[in-house]
N, CA, C and O atoms as a CHARMM CRD file, in Angstrom:
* protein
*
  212
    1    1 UNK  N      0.85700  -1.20200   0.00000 PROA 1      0.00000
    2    1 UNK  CA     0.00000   0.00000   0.00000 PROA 1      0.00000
    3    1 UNK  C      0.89200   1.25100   0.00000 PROA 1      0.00000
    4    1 UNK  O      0.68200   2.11600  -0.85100 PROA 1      0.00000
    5    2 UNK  N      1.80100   1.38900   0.83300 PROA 2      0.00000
    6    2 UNK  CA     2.35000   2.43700   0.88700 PROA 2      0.00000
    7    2 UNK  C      3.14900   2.06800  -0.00800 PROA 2      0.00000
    8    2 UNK  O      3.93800   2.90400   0.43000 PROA 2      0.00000
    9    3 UNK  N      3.88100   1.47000  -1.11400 PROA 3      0.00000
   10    3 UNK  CA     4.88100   1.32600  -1.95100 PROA 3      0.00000
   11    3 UNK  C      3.86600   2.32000  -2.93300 PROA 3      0.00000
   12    3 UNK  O      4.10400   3.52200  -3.05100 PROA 3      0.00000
   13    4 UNK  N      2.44500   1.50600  -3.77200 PROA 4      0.00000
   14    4 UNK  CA     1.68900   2.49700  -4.40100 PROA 4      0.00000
   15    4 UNK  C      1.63400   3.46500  -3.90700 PROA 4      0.00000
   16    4 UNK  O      2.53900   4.14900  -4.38500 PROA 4      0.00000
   17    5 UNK  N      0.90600   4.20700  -2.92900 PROA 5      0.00000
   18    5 UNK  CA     0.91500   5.84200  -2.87300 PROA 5      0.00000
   19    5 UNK  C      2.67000   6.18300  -3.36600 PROA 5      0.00000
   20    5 UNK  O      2.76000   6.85800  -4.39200 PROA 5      0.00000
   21    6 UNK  N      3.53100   5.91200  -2.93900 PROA 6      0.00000
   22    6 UNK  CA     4.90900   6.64500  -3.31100 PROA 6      0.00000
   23    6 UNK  C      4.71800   6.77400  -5.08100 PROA 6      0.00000
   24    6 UNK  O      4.78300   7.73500  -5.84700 PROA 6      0.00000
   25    7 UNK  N      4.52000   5.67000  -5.23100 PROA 7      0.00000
   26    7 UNK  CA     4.56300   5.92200  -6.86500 PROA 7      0.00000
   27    7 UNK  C      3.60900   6.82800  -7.46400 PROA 7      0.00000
   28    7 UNK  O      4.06000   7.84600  -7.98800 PROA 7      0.00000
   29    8 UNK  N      2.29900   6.60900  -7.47200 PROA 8      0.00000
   30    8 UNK  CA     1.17900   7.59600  -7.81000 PROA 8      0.00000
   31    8 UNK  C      2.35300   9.30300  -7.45700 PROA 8      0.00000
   32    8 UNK  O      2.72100  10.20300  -8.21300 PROA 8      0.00000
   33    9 UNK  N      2.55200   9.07700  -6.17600 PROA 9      0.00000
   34    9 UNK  CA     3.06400  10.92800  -6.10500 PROA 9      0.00000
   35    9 UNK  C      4.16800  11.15000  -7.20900 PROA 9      0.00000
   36    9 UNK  O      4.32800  12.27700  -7.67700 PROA 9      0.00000
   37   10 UNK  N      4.88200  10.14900  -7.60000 PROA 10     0.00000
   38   10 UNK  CA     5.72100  10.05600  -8.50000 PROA 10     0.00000
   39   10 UNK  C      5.25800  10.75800  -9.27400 PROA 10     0.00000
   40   10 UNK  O      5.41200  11.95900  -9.49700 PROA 10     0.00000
   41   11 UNK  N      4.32300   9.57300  -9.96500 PROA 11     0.00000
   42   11 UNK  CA     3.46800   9.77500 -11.48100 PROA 11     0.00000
   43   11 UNK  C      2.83100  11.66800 -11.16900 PROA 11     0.00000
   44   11 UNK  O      2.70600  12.52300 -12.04600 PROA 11     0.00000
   45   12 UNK  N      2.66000  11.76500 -10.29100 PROA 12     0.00000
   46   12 UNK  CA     1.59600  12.73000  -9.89200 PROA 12     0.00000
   47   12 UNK  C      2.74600  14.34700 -10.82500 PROA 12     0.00000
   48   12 UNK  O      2.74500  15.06200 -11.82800 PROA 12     0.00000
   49   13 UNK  N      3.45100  14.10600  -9.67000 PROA 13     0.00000
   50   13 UNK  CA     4.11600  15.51800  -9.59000 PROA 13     0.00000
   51   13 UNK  C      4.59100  15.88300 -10.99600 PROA 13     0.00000
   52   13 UNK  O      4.28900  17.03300 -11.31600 PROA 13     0.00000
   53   14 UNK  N      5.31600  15.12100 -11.98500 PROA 14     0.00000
   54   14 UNK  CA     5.64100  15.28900 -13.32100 PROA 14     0.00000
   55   14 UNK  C      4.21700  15.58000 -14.28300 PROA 14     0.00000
   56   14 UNK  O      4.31400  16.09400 -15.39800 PROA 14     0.00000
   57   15 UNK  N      3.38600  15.32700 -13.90800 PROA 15     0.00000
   58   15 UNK  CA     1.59800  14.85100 -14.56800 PROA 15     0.00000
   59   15 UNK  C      1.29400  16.67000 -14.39500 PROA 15     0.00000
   60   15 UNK  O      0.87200  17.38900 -15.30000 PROA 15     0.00000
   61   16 UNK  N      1.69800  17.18100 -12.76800 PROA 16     0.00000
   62   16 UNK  CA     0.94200  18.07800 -12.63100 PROA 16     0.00000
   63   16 UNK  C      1.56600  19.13700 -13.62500 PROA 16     0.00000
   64   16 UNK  O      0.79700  19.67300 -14.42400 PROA 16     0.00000
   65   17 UNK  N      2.67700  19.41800 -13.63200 PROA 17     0.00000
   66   17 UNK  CA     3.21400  20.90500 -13.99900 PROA 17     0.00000
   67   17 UNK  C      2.89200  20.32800 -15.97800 PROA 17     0.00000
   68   17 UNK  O      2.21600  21.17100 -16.56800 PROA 17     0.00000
   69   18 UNK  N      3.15000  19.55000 -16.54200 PROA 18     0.00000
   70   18 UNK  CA     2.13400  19.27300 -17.76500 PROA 18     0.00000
   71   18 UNK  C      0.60800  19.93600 -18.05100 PROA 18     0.00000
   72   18 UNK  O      0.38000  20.84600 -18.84800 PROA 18     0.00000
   73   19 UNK  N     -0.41900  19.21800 -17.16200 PROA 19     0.00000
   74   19 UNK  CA    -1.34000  20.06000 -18.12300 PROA 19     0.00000
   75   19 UNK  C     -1.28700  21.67700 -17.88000 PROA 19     0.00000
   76   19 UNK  O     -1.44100  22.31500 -18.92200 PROA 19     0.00000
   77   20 UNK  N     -1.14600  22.25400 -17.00600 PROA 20     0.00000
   78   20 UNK  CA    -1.02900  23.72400 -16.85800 PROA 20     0.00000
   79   20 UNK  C     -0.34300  24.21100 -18.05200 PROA 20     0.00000
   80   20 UNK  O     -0.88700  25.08300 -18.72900 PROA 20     0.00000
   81   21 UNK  N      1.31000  23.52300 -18.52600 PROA 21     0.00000
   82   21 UNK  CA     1.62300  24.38300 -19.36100 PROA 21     0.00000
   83   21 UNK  C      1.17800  23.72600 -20.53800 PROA 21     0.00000
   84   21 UNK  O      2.03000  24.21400 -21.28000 PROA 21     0.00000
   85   22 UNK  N      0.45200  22.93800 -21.34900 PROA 22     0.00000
   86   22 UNK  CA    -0.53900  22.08100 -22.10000 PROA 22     0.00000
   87   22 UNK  C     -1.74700  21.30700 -22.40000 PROA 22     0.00000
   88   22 UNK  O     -1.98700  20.18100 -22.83600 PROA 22     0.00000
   89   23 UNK  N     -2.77200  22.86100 -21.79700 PROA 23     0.00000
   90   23 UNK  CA    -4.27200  21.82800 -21.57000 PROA 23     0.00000
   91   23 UNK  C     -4.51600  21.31100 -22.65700 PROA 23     0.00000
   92   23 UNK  O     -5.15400  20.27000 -22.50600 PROA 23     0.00000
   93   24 UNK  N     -4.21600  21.65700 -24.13000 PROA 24     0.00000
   94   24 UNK  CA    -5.21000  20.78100 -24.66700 PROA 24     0.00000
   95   24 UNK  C     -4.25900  19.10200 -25.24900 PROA 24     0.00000
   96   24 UNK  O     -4.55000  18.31100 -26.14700 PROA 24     0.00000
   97   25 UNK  N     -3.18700  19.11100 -24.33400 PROA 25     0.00000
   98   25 UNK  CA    -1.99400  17.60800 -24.62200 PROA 25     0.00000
   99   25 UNK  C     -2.06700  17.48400 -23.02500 PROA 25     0.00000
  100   25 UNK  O     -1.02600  17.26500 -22.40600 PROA 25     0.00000
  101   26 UNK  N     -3.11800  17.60200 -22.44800 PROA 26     0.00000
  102   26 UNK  CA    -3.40800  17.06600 -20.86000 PROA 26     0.00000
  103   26 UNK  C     -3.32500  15.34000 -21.00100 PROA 26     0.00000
  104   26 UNK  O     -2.52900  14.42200 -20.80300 PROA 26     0.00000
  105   27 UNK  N     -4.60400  15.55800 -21.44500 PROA 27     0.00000
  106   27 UNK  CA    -4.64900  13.83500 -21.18800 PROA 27     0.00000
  107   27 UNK  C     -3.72900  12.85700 -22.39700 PROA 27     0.00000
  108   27 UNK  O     -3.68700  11.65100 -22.15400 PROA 27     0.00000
  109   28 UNK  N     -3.09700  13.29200 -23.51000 PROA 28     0.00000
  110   28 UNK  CA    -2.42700  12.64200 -23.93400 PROA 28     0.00000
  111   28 UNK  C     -0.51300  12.15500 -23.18200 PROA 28     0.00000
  112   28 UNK  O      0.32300  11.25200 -23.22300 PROA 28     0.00000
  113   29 UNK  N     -0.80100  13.77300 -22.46700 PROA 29     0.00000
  114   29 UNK  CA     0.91200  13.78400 -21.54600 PROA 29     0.00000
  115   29 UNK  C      0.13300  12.35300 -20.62000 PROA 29     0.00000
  116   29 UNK  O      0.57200  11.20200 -20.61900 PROA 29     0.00000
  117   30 UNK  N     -0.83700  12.74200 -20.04600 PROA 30     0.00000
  118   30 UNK  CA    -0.79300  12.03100 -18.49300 PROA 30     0.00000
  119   30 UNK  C     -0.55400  10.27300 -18.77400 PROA 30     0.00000
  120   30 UNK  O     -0.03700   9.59500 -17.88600 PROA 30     0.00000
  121   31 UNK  N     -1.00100   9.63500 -20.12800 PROA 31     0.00000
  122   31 UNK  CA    -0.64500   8.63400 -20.05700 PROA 31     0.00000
  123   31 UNK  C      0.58300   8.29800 -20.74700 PROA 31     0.00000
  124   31 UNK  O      0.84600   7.12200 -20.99700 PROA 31     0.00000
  125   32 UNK  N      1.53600   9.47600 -21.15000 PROA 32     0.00000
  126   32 UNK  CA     3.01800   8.88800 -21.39000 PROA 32     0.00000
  127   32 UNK  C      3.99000   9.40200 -20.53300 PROA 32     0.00000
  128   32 UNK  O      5.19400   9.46800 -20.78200 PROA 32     0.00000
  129   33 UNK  N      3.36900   9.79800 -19.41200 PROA 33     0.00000
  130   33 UNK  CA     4.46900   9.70000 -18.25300 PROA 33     0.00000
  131   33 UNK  C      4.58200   8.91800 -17.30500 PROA 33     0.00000
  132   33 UNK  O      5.59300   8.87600 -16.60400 PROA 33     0.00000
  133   34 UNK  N      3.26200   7.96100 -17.09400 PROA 34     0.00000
  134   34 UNK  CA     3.33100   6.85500 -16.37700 PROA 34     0.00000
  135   34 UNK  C      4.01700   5.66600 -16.74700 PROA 34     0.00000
  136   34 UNK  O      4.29200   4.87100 -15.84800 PROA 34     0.00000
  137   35 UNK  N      4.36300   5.39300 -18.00500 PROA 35     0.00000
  138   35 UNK  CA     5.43900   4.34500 -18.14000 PROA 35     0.00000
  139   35 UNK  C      6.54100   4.62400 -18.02000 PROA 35     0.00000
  140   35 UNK  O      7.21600   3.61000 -18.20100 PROA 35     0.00000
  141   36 UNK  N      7.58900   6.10200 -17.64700 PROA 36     0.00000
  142   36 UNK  CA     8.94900   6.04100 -17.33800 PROA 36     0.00000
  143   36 UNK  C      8.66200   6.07200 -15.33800 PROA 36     0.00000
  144   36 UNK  O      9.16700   5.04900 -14.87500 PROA 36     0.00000
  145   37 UNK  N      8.15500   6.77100 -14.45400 PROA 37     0.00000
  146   37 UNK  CA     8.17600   6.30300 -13.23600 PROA 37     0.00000
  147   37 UNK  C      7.72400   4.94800 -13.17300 PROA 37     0.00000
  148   37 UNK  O      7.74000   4.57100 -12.00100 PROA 37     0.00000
  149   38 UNK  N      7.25000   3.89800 -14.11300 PROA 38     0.00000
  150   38 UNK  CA     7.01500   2.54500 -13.46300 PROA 38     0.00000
  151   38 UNK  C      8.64000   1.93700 -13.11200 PROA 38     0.00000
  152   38 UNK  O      9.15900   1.55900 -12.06200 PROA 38     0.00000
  153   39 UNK  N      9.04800   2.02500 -14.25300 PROA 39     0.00000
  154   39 UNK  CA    10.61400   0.99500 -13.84100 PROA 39     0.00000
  155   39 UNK  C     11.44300   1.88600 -12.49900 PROA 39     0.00000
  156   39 UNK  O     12.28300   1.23700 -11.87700 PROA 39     0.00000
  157   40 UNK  N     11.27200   2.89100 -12.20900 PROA 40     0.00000
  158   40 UNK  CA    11.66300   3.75200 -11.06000 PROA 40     0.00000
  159   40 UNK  C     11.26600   2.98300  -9.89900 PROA 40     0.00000
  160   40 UNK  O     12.00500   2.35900  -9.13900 PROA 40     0.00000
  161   41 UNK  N      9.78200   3.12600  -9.85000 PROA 41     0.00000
  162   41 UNK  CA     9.54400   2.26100  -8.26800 PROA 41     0.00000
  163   41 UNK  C      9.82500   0.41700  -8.24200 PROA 41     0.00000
  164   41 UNK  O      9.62700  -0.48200  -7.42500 PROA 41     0.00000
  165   42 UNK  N     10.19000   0.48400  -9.14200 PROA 42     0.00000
  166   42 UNK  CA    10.10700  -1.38500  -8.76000 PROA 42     0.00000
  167   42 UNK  C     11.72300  -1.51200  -8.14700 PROA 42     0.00000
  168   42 UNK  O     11.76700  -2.27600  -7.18300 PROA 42     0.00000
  169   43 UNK  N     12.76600  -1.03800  -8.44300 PROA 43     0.00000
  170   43 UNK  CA    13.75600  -1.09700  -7.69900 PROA 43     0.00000
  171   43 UNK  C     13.95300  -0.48700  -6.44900 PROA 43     0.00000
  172   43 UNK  O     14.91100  -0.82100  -5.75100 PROA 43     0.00000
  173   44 UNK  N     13.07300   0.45500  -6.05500 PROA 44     0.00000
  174   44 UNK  CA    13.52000   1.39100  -4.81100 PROA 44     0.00000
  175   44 UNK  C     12.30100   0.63400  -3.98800 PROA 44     0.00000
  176   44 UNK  O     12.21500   0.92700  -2.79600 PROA 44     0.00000
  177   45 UNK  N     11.23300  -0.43200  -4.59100 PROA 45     0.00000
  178   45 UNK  CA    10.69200  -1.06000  -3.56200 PROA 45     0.00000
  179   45 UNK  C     11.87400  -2.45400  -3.07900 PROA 45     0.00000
  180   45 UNK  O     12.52900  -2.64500  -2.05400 PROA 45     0.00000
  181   46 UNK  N     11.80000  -2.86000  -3.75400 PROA 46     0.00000
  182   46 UNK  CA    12.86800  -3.73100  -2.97400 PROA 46     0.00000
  183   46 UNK  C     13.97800  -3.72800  -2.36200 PROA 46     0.00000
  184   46 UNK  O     14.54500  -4.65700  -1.78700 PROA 46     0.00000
  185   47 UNK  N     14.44000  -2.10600  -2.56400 PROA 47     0.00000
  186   47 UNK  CA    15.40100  -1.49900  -1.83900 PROA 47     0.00000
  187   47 UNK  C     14.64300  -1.60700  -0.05900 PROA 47     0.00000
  188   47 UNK  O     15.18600  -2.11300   0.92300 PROA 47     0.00000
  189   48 UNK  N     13.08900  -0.86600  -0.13600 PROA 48     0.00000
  190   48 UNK  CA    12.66700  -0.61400   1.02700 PROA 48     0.00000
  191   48 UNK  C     11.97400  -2.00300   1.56700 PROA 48     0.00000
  192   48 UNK  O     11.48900  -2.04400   2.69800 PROA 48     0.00000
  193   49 UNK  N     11.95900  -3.04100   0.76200 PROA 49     0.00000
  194   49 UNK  CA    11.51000  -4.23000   1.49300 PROA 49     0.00000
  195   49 UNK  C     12.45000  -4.38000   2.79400 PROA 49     0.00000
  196   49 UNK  O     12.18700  -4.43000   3.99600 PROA 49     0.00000
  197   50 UNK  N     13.86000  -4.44200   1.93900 PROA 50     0.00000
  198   50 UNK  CA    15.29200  -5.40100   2.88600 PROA 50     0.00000
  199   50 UNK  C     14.93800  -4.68400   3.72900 PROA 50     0.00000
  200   50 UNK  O     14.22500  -5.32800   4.49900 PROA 50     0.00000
  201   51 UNK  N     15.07400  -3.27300   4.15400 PROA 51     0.00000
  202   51 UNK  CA    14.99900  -2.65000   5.43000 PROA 51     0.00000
  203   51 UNK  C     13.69800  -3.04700   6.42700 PROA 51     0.00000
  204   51 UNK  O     13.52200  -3.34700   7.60800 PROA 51     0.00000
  205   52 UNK  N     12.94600  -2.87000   5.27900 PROA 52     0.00000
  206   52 UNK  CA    11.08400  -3.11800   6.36600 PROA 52     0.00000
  207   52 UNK  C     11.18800  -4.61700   7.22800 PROA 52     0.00000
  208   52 UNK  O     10.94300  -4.92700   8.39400 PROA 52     0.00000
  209   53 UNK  N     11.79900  -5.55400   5.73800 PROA 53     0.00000
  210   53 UNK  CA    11.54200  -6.70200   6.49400 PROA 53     0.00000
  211   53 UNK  C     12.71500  -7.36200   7.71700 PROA 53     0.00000
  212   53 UNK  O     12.43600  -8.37800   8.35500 PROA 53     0.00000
């Protein structure tokens, strides 16, 4: 659970400053920035497993 929220804020924060400076490439940005933060969180979760667990 908390691994997702980290990522969403990921996805989030790059998503936000997009449509402001490109409303009408809003929704085309928002779904091609979610495939470069995916490969981002899958290593820094298993970074934070070793520690959690």
């Amino acid at each position: 659970m908390v691994v997702m929220l980290v990522a969403a804020c990921a996805g989030q924060q790059p998503a936000a400053p997009a449509p402001p400076t490109q409303p009408p490439t809003a929704p085309p940005a928002q779904p091609t920035e979610p495939p470069p933060p995916t490969p981002t969180p899958q290593p820094v979760t298993i970074q934070v497993y070793y520690p959690v667990a």
